[in-house]
C-alpha positions as CSV (number, residue, x, y, z in Angstrom):
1,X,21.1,5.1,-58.9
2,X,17.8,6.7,-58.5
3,X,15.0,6.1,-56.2
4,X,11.7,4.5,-57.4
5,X,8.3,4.0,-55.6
6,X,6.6,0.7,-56.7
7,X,3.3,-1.0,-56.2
8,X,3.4,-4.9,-56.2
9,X,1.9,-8.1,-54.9
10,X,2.8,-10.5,-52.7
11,X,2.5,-14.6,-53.5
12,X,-0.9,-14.0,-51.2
13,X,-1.9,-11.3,-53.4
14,X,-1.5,-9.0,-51.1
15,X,-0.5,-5.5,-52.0
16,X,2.7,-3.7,-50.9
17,X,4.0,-0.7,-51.6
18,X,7.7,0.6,-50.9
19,X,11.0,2.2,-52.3
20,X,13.6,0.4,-54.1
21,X,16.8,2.1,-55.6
22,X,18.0,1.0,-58.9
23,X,19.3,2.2,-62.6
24,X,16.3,2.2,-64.3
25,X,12.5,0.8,-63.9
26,X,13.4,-2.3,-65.5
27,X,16.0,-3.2,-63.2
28,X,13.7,-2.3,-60.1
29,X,11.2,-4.2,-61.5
30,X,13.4,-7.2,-61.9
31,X,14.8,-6.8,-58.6
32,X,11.0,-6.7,-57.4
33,X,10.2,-10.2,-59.3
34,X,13.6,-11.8,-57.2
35,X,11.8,-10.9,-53.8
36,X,8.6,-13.0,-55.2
37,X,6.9,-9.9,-55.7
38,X,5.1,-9.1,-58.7
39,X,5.1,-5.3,-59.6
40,X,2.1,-3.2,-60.7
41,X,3.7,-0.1,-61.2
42,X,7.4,1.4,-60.8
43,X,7.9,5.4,-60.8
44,X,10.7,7.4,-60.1
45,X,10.5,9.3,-56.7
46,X,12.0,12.6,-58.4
47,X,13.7,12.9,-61.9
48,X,15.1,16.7,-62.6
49,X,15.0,17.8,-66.5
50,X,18.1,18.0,-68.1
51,X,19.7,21.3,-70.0
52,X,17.8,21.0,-72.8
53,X,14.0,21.3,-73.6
54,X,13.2,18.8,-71.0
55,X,11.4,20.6,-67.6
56,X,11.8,19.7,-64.1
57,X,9.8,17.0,-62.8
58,X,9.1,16.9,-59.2
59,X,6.4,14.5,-57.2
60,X,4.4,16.8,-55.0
61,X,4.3,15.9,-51.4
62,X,4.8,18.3,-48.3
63,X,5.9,16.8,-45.0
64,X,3.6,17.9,-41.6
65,X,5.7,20.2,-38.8
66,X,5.8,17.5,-36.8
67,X,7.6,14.8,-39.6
68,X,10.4,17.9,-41.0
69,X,11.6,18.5,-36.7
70,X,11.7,14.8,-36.6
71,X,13.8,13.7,-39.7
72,X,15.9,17.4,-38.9
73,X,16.7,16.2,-35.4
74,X,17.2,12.9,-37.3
75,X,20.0,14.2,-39.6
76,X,21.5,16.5,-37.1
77,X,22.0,13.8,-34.3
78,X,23.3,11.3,-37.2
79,X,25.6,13.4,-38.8
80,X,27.7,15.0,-35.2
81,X,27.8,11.2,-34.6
82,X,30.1,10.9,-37.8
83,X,27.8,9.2,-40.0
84,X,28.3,9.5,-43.9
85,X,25.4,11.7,-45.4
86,X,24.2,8.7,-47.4
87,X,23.9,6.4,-44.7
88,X,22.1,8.7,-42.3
89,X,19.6,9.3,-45.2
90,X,19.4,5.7,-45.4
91,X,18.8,5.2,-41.4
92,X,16.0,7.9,-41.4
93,X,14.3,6.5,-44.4
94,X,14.6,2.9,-42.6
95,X,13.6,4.4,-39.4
96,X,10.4,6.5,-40.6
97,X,7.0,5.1,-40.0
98,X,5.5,7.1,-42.7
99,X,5.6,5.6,-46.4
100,X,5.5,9.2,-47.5
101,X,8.8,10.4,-45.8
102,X,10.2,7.3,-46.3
103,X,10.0,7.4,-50.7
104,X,10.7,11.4,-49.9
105,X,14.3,10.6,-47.8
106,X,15.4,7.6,-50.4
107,X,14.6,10.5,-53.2
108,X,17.0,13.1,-51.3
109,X,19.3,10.1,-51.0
110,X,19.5,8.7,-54.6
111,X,20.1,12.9,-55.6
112,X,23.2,12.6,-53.5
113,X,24.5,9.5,-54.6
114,X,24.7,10.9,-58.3
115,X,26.9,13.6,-57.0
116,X,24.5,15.9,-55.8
117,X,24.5,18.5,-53.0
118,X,22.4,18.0,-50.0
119,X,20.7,21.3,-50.6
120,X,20.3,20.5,-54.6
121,X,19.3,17.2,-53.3
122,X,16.4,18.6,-51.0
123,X,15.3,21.4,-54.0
124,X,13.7,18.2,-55.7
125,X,11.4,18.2,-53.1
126,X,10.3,22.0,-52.8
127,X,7.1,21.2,-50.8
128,X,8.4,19.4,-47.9
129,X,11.5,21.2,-47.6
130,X,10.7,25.0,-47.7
131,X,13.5,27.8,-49.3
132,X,14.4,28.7,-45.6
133,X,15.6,24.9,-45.0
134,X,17.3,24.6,-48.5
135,X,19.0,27.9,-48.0
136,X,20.1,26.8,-44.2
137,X,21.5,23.6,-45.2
138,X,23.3,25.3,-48.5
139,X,25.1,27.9,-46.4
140,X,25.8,24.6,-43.6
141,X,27.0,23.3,-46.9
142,X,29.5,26.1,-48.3
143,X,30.6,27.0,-44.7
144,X,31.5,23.3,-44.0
145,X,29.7,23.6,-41.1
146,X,26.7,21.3,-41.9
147,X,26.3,19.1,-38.6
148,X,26.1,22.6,-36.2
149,X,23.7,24.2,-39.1
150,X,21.5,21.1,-38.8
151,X,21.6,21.3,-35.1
152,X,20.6,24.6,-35.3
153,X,18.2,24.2,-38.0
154,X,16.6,21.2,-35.7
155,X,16.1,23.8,-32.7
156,X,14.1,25.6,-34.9
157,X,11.6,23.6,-36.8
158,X,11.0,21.9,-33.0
159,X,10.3,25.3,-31.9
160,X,8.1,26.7,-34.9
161,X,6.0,22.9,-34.7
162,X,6.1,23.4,-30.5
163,X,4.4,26.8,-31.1
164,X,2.1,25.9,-33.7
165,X,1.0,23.0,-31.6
166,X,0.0,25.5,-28.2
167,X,-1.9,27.5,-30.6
168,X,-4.0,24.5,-32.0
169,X,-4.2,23.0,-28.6
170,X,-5.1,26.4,-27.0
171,X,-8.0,26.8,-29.3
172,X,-9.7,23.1,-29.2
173,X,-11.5,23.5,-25.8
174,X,-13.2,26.9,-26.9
175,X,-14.5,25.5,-29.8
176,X,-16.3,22.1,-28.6
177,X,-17.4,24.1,-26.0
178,X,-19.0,26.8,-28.9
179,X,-20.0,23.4,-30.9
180,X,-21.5,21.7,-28.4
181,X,-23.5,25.1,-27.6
182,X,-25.2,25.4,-30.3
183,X,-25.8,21.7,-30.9
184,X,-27.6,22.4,-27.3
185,X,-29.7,25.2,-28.4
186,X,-30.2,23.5,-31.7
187,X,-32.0,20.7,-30.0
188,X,-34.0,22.2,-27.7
189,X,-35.5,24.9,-30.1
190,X,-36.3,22.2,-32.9
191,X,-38.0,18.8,-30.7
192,X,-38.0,19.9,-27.0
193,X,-39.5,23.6,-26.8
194,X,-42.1,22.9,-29.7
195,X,-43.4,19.8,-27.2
196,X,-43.5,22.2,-24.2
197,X,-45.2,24.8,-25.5
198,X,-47.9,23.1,-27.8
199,X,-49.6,22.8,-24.5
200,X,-49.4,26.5,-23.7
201,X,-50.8,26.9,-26.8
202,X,-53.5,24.6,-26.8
203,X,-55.1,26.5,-24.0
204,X,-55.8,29.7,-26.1
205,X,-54.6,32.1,-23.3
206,X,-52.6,35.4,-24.0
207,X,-48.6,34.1,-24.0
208,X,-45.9,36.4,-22.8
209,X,-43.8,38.1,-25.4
210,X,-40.8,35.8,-24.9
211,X,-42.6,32.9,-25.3
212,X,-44.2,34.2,-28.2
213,X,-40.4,35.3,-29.6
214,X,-39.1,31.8,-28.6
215,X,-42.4,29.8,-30.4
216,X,-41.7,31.9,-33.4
217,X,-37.8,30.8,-33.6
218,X,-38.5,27.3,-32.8
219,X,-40.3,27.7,-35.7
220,X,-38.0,29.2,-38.2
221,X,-35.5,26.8,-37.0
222,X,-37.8,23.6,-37.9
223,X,-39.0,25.4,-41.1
224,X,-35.8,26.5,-42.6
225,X,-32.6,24.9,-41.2
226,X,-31.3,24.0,-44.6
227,X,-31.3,27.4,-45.5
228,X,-29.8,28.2,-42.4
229,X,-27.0,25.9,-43.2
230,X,-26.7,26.5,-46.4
231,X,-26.2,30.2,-45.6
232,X,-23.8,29.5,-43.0
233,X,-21.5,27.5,-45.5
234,X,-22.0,29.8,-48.4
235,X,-20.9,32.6,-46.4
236,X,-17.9,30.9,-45.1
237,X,-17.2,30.4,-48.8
238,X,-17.8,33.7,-49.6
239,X,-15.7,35.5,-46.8
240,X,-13.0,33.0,-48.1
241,X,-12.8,33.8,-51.6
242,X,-13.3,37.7,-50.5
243,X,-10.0,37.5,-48.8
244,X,-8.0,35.9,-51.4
245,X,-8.4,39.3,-53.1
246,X,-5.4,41.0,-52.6
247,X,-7.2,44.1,-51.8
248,X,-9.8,42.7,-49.2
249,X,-7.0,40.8,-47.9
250,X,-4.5,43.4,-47.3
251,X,-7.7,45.5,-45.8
252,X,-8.3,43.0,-43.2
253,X,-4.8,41.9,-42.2
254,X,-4.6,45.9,-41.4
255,X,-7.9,46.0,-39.7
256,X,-6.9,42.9,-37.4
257,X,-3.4,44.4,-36.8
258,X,-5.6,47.8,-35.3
259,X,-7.8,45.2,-33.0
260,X,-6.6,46.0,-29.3
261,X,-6.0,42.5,-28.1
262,X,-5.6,40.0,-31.3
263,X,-3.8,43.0,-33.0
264,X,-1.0,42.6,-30.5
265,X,-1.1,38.7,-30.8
266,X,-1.2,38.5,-34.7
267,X,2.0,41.2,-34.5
268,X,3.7,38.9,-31.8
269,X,3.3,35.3,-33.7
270,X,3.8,36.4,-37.3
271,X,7.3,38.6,-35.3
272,X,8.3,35.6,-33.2
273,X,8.1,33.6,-36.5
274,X,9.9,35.9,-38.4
275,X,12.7,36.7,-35.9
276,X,13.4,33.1,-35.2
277,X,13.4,32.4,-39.6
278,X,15.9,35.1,-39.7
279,X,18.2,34.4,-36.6
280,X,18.9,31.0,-37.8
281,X,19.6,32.3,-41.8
282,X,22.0,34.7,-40.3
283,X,23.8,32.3,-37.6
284,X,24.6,29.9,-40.9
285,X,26.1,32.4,-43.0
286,X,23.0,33.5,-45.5
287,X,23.6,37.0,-46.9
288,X,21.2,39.7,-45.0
289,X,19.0,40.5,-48.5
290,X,18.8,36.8,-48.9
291,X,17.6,36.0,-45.4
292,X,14.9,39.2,-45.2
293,X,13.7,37.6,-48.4
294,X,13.3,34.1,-47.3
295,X,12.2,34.9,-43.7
296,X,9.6,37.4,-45.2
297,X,7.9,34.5,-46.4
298,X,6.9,32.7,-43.0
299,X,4.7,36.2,-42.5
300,X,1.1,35.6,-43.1
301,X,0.4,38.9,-42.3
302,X,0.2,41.1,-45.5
303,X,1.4,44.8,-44.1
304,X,3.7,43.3,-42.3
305,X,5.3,41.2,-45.3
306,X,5.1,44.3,-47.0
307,X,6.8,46.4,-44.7
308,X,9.8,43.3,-45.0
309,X,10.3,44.1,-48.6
310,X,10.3,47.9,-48.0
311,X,13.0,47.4,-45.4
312,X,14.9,45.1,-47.8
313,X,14.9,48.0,-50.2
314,X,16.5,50.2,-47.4
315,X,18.9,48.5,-46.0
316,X,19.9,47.5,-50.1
317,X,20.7,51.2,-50.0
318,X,22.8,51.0,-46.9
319,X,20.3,52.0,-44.1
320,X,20.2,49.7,-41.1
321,X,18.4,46.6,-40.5
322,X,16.8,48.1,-37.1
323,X,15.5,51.4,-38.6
324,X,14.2,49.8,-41.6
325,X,11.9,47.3,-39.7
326,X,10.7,49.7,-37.9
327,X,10.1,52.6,-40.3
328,X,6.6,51.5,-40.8
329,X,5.6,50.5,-36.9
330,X,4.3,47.1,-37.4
331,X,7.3,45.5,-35.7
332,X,7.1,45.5,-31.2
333,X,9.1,48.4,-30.6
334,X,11.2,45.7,-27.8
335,X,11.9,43.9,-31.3
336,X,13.2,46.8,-32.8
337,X,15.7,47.9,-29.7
338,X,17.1,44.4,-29.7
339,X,18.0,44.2,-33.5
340,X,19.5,47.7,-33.2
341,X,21.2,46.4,-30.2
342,X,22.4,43.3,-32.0
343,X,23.7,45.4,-34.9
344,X,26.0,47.7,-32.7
345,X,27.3,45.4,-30.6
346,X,28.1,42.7,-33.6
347,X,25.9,39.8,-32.0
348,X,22.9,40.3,-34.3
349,X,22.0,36.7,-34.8
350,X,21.6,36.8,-30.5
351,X,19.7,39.6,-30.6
352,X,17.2,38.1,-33.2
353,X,17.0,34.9,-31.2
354,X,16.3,37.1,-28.0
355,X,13.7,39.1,-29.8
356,X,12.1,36.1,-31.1
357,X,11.9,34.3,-27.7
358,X,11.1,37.6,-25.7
359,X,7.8,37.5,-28.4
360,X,6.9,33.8,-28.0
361,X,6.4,34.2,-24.4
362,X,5.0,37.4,-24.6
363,X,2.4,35.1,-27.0
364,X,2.0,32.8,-25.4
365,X,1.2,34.3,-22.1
366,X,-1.4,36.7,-24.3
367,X,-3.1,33.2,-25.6
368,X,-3.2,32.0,-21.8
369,X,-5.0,35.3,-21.0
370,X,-7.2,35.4,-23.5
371,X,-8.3,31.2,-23.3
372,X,-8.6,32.0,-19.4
373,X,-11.3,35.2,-20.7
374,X,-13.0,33.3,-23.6
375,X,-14.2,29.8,-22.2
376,X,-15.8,31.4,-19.0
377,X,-17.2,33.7,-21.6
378,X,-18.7,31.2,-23.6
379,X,-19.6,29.9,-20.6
380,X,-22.0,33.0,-19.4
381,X,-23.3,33.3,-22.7
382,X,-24.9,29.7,-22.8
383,X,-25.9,29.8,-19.4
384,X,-28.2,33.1,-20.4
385,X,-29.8,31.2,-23.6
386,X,-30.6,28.3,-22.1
387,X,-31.9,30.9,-18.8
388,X,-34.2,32.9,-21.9
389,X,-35.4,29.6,-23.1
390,X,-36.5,28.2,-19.3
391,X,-38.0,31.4,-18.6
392,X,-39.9,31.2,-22.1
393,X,-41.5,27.8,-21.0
394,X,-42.1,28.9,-17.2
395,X,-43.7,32.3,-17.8
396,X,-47.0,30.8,-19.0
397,X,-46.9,28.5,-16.1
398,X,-46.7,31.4,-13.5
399,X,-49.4,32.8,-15.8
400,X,-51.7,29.8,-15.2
401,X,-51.3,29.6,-11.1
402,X,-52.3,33.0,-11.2
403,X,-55.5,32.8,-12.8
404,X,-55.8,29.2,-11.1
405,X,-55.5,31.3,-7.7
C-alpha cells in the first residue's frame, strides 16, 4: 500500500485534510466517501520511478531541528521498547501534531511496508532526512544494530537543535535592543527634534555647530528616508548575491576565520558540528571516506569544507585522519591532539565525541563572553546619541541665558 494526502469535505462543508493508506487513488478516495467525506483531491505522499524511463518523484518538504530530534527520539524510544518498525511509524505519525510530519512518517511507512528498507524508505524524503541520517540509519541497518544507532543518532540531532537554539536565543536580545535603537533615534530626528529646534531657529541667532549638524540630519532623514531604506535593503541584497559567488564567498569565509574573536567562534561551531557529524558516522559503522564526505557537509565554512576534502584525499592515500585535518590549520589544534589520540589508542569515535564537546563549551562560553560585551556595548553607544542629540537642543538654550544675563 502507499500513502496518499487528500483534501476533502466534511457533511458541514468543512474542509479536512489528512493521510489515508491505500492501493491506488481510487480506492482512497472510496474509502474517503465511506467516512462521509467527500474528497477534492488525493495525491501520493511519495512515488519512486521505476527502472525504466520513468524519474524519481519526491514531494519536497524539510522537517525543522526541532521536529527530526523529536520523531528520532520517537523511533529510538519505540523501537528498544520492541515495537515493529511499522507500527512505531504508525505511533509517531498518530502522535505528531504537525500535518506535515504526519503525511511525511505515513510516506516512510507505506516505503517499508512494500518491502523497503528504513533507510531506502527515508531517501524518498531527501529534504527532511539529510545523507548523514540516511547513512546512520543504513549502517544501524546492515550492522543489525538499529535501535542503539537510533539512540545514538537521537543524542545527536537533540544536541545539534540544543546548540542551534543557544545561538538564536543568544542573539535576540542584542538585536531588539539594536532595533529598538534606531527606531529611537529614528523618531526623535524626524517629529521631535524638528519641533524643538524650529524655535531656535525662529529667533535668527548664530546656532552652535552641533545643532546646526543635527538640524541638517533631521532633515535628510525627513527628506529622504525612502531612499535610505531603499539603500539599506538593496545593499542587503547586494552583499547577498555577492557572496553566493564562489569567489567572494570563499574570500570572506577566510577573512572571518582571520577575525580575532568571531574567527575563533566560527572555527569552534562549524568544528563542534563537524566532530559530533563524524563521531556518530563512525560509532555506527560508516566507512571513514564515506563519513568525511557526509560530515563535510554540515560545514558552512568554505576553507574549512575545503580543507575536509583535501584531508579525504590524504588519508585515501593512507595518511592519517589527525595529520590530514590539520595539514591546513583551520582545525583547533586541541581537536587535532584528540583525533590523533583517538587513532592510537583505537577509541576514535570517543575522541571525536570529546573533541566535539570540549568545542561546544568552549562556544558556548565564547557566545556568553561576547553577549555579556555586546549589549552593554550597544548600550553606551545609544546612551551617547541620544547625549549628542540633548546637547544639540540645550546648547542654544545656554546660548540664550547668556545673552538674556
Amino acid at each position: 500500500m502507499a500513502a496518499f494526502e487528500y483534501i476533502a469535505l466534511d457533511p458541514r462543508g468543512k474542509q479536512r485534510k489528512g493521510v489515508l493508506e491505500g492501493d491506488t487513488a481510487r480506492a482512497v478516495r472510496g474509502a474517503l466517501r465511506e467516512q462521509s467525506l467527500t474528497p477534492l483531491s488525493v495525491d501520493p505522499v511519495a512515488t519512486r520511478g521505476r527502472s525504466d524511463d520513468k524519474k524519481r518523484v519526491t514531494i519536497r518538504r524539510a522537517l525543522s531541528g526541532a521536529e527530526l530530534a523529536l520523531v528520532t527520539r520517537q523511533l529510538a524510544t519505540l523501537s528498544q521498547a520492541g515495537l515493529p518498525l511499522e507500527e512505531a511509524l504508525q505511533a509517531i505519525a498518530d502522535q505528531s501534531e504537525q500535518s506535515k510530519t504526519r503525511s511525511i512518517i505515513m510516506g516512510v511507512r507505506a516505503r517499508v511496508r512494500e518491502g523497503y528498507s528504513l533507510a531506502g524508505s527515508l531517501a524518498e524524503f531527501p529534504q527532511a532526512f539529510p545523507a548523514m541520517f540516511r547513512a546512520t540509519v543504513d549502517a544501524g541497518e546492515q550492522s543489525g544494530k538499529l535501535d542503539n544507532v537510533l539512540d545514538r543518532l537521537a543524542d545527536y540531532t537533540e544536541n545539534r537543535q540544543n546548540l542551534s537554539q543557544k545561538a538564536k536565543t543568544a542573539l535576540v536580545y542584542p538585536i531588539l535592543l539594536v532595533l529598538m535603537s534606531l527606531a529611537v533615534v529614528a523618531f526623535m530626528l524626524s517629529y521631535v527634534v524638528p519641533k524643538i529646534v524650529s524655535v531656535f531657529v525662529s529667533t535668527g541667532n548664530q546656532l552652535p555647530g552641533l545643532t546646526r549638524a543635527l538640524i541638517g540630519l533631521s532633515e535628510f532623514v525627513q527628506a529622504w528616508w525612502w531612499l535610505l531604506i531603499m539603500g539599506a535593503v538593496a545593499g542587503f541584497i547586494g552583499i547577498r548575491l555577492l557572496l553566493a559567488q564562489p569567489g567572494p564567498k570563499k574570500r570572506w569565509h577566510g577573512t572571518k576565520l582571520r577575525m580575532p574573536v568571531f574567527g575563533r567562534l566560527t572555527r569552534g561551531l562549524n568544528t563542534a558540528r563537524f566532530m559530533r557529524t563524524l563521531a556518530i558516522l563512525a560509532a555506527s559503522g560508516v566507512p571513514v571516506l564515506e563519513s568525511l564526505r557526509i560530515a563535510g557537509e554540515v560545514i558552512s565554512n568554505v576553507p574549512m569544507r575545503e580543507a575536509v576534502d583535501e584531508a579525504a584525499v590524504r588519508i585515501r592515500e593512507g595518511a592519517p585522519i589527525s595529520r590530514s585535518l590539520g595539514e591546513r590549520g583551520v582545525f583547533p589544534p586541541m581537536t587535532i591532539h584528540l583525533i590523533s589520540s583517538g587513532e592510537a589508542s583505537g577509541r576514535l569515535d570517543e575522541m571525536l565525541e570529546r573533541a566535539a564537546v570540549n568545542q561546544e563549551r568552549e562556544s558556548d562560553s565564547l557566545i556568553s563572553a561576547l553577549m555579556s560585551i555586546i549589549e552593554p556595548l550597544i548600550i553606551v553607544i545609544m546612551g551617547i546619541v541620544v547625549l549628542l542629540i540633548v546637547l544639540a537642543i540645550l546648547l542654544p538654550i545656554f546660548n540664550m541665558n547668556e545673552l538674556v544675563g
